[in-house]
Backbone as JSON Lines, residues from 0, in Angstrom:
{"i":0,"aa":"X","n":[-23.54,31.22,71.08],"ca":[-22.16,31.04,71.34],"c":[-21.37,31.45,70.1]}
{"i":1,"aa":"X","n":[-20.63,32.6,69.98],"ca":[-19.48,32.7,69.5],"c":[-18.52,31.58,68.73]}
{"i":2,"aa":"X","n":[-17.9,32.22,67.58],"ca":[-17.76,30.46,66.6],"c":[-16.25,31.37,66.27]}
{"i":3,"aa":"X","n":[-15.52,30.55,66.86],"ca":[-14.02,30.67,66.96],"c":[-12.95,30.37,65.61]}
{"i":4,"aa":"X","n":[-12.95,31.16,64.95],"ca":[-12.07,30.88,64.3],"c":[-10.5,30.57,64.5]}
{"i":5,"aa":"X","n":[-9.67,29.47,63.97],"ca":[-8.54,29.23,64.41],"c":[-8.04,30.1,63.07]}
{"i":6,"aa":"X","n":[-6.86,30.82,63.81],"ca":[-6.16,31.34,62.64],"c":[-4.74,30.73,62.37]}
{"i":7,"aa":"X","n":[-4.2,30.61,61.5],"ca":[-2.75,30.59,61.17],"c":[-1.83,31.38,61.16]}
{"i":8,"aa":"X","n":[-0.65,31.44,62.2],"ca":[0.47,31.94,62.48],"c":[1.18,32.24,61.03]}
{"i":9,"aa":"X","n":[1.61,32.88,59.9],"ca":[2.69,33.49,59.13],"c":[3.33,33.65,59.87]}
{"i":10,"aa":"X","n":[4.67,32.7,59.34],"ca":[6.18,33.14,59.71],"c":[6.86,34.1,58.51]}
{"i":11,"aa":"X","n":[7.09,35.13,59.36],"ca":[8.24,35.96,58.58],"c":[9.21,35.23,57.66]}
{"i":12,"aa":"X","n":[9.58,35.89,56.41],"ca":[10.94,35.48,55.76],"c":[12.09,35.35,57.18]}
{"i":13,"aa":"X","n":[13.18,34.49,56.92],"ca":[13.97,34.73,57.74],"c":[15.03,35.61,57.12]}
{"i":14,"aa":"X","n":[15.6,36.48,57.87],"ca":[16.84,37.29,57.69],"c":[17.76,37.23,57.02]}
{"i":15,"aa":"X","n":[18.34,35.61,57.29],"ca":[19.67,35.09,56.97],"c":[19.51,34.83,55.57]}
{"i":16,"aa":"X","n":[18.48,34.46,54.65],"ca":[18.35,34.01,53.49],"c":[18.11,32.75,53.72]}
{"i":17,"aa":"X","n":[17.69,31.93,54.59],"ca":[17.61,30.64,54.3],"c":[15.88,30.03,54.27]}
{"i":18,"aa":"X","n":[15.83,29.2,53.41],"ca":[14.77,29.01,53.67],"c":[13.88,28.0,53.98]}
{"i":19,"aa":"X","n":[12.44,27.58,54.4],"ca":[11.67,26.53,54.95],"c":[13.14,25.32,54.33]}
{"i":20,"aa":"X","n":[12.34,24.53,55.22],"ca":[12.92,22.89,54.61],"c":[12.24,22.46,53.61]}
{"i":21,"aa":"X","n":[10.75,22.56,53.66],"ca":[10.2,22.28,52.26],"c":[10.56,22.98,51.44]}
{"i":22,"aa":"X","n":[11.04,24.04,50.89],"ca":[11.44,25.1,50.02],"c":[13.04,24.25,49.52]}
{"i":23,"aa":"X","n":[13.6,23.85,50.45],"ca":[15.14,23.04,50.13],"c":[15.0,22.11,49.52]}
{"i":24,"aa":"X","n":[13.75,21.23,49.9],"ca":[13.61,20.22,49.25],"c":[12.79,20.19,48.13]}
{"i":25,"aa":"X","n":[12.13,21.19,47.72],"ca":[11.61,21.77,46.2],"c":[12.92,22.13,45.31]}
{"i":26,"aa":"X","n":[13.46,23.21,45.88],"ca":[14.28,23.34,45.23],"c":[15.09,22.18,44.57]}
{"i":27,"aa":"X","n":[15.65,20.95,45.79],"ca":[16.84,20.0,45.51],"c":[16.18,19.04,44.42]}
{"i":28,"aa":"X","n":[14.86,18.87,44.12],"ca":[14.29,18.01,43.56],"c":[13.88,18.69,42.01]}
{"i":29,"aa":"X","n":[14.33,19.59,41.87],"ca":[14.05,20.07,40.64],"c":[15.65,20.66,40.17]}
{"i":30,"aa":"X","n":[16.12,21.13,40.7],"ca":[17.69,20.39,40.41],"c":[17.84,19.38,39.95]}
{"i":31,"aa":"X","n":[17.44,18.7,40.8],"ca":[17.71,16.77,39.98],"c":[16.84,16.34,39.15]}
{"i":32,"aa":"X","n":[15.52,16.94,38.72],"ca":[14.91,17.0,37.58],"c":[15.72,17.31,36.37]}
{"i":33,"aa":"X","n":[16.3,18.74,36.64],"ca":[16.34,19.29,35.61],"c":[18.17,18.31,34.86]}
{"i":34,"aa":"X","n":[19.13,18.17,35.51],"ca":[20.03,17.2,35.64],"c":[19.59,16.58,35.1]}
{"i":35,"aa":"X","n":[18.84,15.31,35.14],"ca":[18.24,13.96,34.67],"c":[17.47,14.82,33.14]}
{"i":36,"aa":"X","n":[17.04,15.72,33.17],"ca":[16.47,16.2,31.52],"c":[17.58,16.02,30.75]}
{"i":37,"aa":"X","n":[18.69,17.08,31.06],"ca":[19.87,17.34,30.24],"c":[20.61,16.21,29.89]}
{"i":38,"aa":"X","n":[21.1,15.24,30.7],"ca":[21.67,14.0,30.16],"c":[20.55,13.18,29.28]}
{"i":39,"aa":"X","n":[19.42,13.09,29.7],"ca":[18.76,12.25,28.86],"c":[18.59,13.3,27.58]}
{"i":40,"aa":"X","n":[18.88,13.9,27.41],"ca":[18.37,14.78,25.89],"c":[19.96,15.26,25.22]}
{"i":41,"aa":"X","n":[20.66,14.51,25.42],"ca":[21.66,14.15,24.47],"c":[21.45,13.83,23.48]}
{"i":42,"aa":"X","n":[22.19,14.42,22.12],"ca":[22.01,14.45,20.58],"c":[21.89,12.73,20.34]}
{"i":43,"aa":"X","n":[20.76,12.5,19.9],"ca":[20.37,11.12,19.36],"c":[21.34,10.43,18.34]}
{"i":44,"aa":"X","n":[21.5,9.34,18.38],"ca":[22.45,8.7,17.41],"c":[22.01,8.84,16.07]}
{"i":45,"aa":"X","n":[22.86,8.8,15.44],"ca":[22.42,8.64,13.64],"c":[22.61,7.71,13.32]}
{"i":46,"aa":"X","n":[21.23,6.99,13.21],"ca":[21.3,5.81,12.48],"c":[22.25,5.56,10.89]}
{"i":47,"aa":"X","n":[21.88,6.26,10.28],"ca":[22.08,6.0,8.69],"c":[23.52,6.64,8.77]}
{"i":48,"aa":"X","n":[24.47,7.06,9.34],"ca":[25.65,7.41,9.5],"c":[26.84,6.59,10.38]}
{"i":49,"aa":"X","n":[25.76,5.82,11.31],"ca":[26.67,4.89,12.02],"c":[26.36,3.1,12.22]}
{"i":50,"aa":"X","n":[25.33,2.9,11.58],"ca":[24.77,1.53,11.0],"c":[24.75,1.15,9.88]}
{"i":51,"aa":"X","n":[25.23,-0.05,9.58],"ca":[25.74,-0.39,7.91],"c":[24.85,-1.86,8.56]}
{"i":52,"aa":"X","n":[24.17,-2.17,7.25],"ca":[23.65,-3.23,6.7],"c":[24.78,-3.91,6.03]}
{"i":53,"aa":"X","n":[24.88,-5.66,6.22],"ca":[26.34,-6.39,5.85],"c":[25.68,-7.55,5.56]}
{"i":54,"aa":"X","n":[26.6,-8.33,4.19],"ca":[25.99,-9.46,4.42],"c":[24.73,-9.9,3.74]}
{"i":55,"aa":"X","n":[24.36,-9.1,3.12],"ca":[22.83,-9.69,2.68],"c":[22.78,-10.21,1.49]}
{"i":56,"aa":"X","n":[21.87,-10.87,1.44],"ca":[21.69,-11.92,0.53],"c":[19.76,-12.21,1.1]}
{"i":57,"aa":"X","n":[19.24,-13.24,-0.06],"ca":[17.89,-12.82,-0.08],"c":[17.27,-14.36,-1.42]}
{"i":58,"aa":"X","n":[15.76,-14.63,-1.09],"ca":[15.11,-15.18,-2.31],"c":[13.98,-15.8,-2.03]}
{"i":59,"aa":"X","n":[13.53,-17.04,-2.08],"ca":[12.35,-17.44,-2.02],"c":[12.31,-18.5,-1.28]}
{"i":60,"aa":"X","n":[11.96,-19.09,0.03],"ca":[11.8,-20.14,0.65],"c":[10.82,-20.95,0.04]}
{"i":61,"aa":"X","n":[11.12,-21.68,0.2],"ca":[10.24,-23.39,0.09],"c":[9.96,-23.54,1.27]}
{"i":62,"aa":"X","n":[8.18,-23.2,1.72],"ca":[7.88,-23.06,2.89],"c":[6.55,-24.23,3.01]}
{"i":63,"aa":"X","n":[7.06,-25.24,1.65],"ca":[6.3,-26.64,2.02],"c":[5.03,-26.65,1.65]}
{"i":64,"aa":"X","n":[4.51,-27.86,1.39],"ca":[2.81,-27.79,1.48],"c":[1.84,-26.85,2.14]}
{"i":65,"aa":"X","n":[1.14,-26.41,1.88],"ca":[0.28,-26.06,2.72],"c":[-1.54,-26.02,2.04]}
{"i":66,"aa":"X","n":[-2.38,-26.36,2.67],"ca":[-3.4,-27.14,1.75],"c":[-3.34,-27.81,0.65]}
{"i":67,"aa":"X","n":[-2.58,-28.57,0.15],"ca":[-2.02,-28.82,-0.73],"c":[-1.37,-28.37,-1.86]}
{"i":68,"aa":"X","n":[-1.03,-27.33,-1.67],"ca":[-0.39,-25.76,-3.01],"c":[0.81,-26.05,-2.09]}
{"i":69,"aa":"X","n":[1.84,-26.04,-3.64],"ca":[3.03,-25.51,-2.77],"c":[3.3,-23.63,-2.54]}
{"i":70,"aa":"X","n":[3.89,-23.79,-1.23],"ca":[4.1,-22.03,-1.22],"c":[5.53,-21.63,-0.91]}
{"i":71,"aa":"X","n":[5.54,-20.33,-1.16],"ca":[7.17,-20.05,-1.56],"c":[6.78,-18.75,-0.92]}
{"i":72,"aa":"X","n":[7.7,-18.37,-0.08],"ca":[7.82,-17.2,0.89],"c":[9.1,-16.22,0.97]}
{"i":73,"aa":"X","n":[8.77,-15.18,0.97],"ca":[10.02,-14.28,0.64],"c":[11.16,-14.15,2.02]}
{"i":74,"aa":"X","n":[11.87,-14.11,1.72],"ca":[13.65,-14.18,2.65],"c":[14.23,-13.7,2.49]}
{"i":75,"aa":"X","n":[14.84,-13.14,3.41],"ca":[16.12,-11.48,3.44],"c":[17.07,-12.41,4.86]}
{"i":76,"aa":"X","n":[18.66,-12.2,4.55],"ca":[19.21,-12.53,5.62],"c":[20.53,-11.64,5.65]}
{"i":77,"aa":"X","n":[20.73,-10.95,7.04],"ca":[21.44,-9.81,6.88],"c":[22.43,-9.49,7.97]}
{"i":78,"aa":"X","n":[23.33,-8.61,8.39],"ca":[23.81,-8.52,9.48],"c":[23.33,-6.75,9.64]}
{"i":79,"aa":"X","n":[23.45,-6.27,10.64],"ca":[23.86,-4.56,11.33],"c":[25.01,-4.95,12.02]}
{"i":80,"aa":"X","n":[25.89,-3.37,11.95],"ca":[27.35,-3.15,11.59],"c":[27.29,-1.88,12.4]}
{"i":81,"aa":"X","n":[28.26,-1.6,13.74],"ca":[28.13,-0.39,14.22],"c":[29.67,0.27,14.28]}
{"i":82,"aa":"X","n":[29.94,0.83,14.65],"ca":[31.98,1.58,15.02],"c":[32.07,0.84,16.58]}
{"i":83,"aa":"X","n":[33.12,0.64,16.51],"ca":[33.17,0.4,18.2],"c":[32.88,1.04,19.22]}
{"i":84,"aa":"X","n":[33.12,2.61,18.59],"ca":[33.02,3.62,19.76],"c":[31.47,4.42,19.54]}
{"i":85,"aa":"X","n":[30.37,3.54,18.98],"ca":[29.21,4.11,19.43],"c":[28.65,2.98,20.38]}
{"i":86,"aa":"X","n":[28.17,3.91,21.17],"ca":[27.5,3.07,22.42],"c":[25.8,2.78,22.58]}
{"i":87,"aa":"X","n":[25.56,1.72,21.92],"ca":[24.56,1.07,21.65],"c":[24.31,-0.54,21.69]}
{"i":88,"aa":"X","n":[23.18,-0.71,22.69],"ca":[23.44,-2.18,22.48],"c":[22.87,-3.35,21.95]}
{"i":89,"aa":"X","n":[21.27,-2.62,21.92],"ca":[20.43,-2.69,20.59],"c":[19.55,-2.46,20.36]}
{"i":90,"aa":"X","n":[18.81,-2.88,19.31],"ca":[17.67,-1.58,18.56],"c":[16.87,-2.8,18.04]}
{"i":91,"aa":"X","n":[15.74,-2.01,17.7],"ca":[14.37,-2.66,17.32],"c":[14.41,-2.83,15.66]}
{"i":92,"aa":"X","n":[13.86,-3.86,14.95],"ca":[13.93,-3.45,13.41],"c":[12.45,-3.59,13.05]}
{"i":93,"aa":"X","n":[12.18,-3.37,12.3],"ca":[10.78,-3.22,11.15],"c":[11.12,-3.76,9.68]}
{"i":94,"aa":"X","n":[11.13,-4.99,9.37],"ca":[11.57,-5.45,8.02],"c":[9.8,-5.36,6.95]}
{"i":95,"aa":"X","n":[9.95,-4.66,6.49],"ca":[8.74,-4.53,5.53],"c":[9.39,-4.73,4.07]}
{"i":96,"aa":"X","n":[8.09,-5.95,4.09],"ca":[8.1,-6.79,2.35],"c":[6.87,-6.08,1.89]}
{"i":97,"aa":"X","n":[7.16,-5.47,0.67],"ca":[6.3,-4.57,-0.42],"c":[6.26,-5.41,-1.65]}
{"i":98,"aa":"X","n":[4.94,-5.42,-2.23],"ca":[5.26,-6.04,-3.53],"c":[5.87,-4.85,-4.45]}
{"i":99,"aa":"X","n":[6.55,-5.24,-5.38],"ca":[6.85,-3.73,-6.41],"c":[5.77,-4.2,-7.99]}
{"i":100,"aa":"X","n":[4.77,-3.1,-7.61],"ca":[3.41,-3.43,-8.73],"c":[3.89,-2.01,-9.8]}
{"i":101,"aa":"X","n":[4.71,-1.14,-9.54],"ca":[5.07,-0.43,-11.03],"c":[6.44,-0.01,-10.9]}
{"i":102,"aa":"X","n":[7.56,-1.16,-11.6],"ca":[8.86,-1.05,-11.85],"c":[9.02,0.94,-12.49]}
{"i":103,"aa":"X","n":[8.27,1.3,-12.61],"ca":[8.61,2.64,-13.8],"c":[8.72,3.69,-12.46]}
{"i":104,"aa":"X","n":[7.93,3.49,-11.76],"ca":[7.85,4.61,-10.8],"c":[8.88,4.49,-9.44]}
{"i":105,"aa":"X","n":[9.19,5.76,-8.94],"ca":[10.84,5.43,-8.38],"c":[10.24,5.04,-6.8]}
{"i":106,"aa":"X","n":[10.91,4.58,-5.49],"ca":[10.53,4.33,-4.68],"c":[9.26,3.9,-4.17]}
{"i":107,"aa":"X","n":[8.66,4.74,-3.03],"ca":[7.69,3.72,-2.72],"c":[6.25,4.45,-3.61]}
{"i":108,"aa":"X","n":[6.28,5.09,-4.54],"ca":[5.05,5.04,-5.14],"c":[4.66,3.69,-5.8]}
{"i":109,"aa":"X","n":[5.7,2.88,-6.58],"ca":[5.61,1.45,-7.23],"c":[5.77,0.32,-6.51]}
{"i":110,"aa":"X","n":[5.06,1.25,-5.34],"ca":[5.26,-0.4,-3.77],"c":[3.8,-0.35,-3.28]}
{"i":111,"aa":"X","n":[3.05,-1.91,-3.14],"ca":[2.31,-1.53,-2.11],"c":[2.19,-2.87,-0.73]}
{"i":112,"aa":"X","n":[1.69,-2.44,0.3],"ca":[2.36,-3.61,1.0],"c":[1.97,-5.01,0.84]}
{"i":113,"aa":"X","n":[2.89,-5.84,1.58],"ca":[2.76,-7.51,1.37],"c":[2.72,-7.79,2.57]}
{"i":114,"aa":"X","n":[4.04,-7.62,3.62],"ca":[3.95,-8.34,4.81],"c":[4.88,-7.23,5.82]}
{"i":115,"aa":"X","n":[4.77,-7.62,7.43],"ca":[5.77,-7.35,7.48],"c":[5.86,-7.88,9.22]}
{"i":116,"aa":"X","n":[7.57,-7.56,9.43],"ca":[7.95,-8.54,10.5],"c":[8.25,-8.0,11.54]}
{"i":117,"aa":"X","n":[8.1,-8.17,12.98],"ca":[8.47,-6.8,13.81],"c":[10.15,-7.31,14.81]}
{"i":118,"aa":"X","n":[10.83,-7.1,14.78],"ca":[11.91,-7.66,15.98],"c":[12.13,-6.92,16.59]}
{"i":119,"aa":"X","n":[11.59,-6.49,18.08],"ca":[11.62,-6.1,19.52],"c":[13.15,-5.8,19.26]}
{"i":120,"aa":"X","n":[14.08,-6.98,19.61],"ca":[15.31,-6.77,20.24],"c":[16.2,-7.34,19.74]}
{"i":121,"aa":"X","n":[17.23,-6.64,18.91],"ca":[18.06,-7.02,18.44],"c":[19.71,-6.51,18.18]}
{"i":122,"aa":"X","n":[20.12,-7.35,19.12],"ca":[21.69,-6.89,20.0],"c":[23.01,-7.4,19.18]}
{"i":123,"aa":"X","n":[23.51,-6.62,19.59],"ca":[24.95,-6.45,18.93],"c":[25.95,-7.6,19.75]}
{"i":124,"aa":"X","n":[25.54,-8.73,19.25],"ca":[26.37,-9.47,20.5],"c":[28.27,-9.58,20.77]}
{"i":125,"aa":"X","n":[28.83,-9.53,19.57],"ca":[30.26,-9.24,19.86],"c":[30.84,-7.87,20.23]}
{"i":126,"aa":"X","n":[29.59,-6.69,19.89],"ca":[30.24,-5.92,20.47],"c":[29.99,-4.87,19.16]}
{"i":127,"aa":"X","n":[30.1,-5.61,18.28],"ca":[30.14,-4.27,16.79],"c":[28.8,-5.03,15.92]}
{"i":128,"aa":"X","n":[28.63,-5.85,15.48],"ca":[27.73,-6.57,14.83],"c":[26.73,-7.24,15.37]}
{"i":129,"aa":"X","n":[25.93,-7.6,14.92],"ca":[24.54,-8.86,14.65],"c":[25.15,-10.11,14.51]}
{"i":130,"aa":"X","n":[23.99,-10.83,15.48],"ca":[24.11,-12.39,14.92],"c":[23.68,-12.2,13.14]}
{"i":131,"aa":"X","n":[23.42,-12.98,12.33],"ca":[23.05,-13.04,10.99],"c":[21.48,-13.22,10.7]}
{"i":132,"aa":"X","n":[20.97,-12.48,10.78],"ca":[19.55,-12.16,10.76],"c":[18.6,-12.94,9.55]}
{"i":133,"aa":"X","n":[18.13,-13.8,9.67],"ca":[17.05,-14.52,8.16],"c":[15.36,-14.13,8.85]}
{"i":134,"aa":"X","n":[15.27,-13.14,8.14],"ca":[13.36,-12.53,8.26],"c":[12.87,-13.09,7.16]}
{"i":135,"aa":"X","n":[11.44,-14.28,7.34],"ca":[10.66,-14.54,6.28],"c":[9.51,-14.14,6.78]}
{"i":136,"aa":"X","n":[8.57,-13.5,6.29],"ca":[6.74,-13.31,6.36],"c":[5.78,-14.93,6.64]}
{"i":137,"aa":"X","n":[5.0,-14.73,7.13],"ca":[4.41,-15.86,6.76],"c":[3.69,-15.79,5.68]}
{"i":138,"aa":"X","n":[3.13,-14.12,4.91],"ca":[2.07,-14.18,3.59],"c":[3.71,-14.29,2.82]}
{"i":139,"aa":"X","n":[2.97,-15.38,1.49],"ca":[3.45,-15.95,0.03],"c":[3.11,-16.19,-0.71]}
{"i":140,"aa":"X","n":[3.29,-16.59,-1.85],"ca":[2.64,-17.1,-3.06],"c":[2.28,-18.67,-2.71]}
{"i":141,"aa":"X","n":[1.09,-18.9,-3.52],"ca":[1.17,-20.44,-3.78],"c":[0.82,-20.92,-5.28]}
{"i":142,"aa":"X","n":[0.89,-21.91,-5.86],"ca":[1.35,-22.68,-6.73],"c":[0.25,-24.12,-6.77]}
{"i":143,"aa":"X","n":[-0.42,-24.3,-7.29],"ca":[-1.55,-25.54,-7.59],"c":[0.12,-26.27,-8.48]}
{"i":144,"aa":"X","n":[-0.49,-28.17,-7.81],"ca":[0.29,-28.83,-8.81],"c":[-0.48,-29.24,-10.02]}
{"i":145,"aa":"X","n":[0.88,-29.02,-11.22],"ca":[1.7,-29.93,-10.82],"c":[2.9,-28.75,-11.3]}
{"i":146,"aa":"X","n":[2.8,-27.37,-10.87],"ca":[3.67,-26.28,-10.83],"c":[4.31,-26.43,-9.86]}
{"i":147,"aa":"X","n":[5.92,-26.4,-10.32],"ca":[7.06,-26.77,-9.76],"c":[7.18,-25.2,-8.65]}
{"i":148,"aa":"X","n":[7.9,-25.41,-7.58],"ca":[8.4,-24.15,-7.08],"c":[9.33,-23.0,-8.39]}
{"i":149,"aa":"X","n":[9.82,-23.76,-9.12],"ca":[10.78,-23.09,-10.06],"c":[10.17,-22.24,-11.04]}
{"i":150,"aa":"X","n":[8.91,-23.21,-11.42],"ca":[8.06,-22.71,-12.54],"c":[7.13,-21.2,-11.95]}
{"i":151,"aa":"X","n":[7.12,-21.48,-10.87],"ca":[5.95,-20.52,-9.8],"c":[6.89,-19.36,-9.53]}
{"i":152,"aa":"X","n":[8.18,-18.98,-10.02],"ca":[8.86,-18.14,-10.1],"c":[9.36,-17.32,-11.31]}
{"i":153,"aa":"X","n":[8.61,-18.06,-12.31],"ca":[8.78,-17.54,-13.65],"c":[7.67,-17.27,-14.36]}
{"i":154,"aa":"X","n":[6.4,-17.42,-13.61],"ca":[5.07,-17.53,-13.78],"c":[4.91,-15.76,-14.47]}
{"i":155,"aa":"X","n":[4.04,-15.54,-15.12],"ca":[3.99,-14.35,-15.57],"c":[2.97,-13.07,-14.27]}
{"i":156,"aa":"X","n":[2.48,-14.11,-13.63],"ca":[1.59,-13.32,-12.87],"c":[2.03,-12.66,-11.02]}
{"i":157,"aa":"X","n":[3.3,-13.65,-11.22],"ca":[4.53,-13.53,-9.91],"c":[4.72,-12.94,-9.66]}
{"i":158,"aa":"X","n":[4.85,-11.61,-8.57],"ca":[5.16,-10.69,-8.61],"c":[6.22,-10.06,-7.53]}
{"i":159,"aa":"X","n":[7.41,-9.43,-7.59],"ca":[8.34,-9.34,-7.19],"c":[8.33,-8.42,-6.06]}
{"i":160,"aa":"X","n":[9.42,-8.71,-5.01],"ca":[9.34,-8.41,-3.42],"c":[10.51,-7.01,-3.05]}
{"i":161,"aa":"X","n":[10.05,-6.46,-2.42],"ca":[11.12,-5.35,-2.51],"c":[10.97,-5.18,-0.7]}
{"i":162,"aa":"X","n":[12.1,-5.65,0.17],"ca":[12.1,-5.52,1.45],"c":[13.38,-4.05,2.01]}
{"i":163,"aa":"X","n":[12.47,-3.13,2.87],"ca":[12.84,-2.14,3.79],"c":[13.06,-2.59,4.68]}
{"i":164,"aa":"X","n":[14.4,-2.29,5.19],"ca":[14.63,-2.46,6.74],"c":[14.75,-1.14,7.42]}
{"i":165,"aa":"X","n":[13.77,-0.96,8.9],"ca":[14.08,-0.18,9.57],"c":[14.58,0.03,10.84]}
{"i":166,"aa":"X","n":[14.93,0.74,11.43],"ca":[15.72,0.96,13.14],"c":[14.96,1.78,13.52]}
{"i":167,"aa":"X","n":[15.26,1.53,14.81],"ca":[14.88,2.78,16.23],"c":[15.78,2.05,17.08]}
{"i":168,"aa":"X","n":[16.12,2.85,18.01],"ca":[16.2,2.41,19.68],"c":[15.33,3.6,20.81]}
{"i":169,"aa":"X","n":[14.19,2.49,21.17],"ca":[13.18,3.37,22.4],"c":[12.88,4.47,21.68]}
{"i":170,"aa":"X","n":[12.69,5.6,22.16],"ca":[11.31,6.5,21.3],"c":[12.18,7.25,20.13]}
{"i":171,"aa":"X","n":[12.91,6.87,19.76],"ca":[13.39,7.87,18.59],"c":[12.85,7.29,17.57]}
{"i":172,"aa":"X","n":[12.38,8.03,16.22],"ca":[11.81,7.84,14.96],"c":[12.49,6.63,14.02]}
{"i":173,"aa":"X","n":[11.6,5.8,13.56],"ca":[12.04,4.51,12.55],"c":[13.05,5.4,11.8]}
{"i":174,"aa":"X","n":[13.82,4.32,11.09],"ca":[15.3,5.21,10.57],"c":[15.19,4.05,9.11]}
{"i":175,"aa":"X","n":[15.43,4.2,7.97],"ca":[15.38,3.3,6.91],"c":[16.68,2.6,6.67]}
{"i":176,"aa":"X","n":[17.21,1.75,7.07],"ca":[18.61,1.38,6.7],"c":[19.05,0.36,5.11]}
{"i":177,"aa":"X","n":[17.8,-0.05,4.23],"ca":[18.01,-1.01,3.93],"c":[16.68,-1.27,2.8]}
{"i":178,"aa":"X","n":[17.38,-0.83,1.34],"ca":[15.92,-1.63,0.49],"c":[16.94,-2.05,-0.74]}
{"i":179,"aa":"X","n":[16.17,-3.78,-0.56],"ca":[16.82,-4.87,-1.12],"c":[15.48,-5.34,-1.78]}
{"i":180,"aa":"X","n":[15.76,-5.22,-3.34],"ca":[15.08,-6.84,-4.03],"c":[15.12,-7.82,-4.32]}
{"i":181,"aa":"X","n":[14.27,-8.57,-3.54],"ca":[14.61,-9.85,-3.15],"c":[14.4,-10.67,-4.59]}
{"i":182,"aa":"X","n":[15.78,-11.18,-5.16],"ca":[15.85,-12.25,-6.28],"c":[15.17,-13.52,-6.35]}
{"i":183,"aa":"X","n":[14.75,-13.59,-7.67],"ca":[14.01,-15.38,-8.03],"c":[14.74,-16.58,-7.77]}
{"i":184,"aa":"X","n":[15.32,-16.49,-6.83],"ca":[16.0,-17.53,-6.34],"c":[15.44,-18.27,-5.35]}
{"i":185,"aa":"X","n":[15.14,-19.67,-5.69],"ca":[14.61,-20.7,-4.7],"c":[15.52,-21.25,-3.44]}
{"i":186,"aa":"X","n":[15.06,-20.68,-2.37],"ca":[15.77,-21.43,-0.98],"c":[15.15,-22.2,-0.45]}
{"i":187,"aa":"X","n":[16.22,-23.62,-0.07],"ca":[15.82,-24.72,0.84],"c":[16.14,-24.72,2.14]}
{"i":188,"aa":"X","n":[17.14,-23.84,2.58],"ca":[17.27,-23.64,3.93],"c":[17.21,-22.26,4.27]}
């Protein structure tokens, strides 16, 4: 018995120029691809041109007993500062505490790291500014008694904190807004 092949009918182009419905709807959907590219690939904000760090101030918490050493933990407290007319509502930060192990050498060659803090989400709630931001690490120094917190700051072997703050919002590149050394100053709150 003879083994029948079924063949498939080709339809001609049509005349008029128009074409399949699937062809309309390829087309309409890559239209609206390409639409949705172009708005989303709008020139990225500039951080370091339209975010100001405000407000800061900085030193050493009194972060209490702990095995019996007292320990003292480094503290940065700060605001972000935007124009009214950039439209952003908020951004991620990266606060990195570096110890600074060679004052002689400029930036981060005389840094190496200590701690650091991550904040997901952090919104501009009036509209232009930050609530008032206080980032402490949980790594610190500690202090055997009967060394005072005060004394454990003048200690010769103490070594001093130098905190980076950084930005993004969603996939654009960390942005540096912010390097503060944090002073020998003892905080209780």
């Amino acid at each position: 018995m003879p083994l029948l092949a079924r063949q498939r009918r080709v339809r001609p182009a049509r005349a008029d120029g128009q074409g399949s419905r699937g062809a309309r709807l390829v087309a309409g959907c890559l239209l609206a691809v390409g639409l949705l590219g172009a708005a989303s690939c709008s020139e990225p904000l500039d951080f370091k041109k339209n975010l100001q760090v405000t407000d800061v101030s900085g030193g050493w918490f009194d972060y209490g007993i702990v095995d019996g050493k007292n320990k003292l933990v480094p503290s940065v407290t700060f605001k972000v500062r935007k124009p009214a007319d950039v439209s952003i509502r908020s951004l991620s930060l990266n606060v990195h505490f570096k110890k600074i192990v060679d004052p002689s050498k400029p930036g981060l060659e005389g840094e190496e790291e200590f701690d650091e803090v991550y904040l997901q989400t952090v919104e501009f709630k009036n509209g232009t500014e930050t609530d008032s931001l206080t980032v402490r690490p949980p790594t610190g120094f500690t202090g055997d008694a009967p060394q005072t917190r005060a004394e454990m700051l003048q200690h010769r072997l103490f070594q001093d904190i130098r905190v980076r703050v950084f930005a993004k919002q969603s996939s654009t590149t960390w942005v540096e807004l912010l390097a503060f050394d944090v002073p020998r100053t003892l905080l209780t709150k």
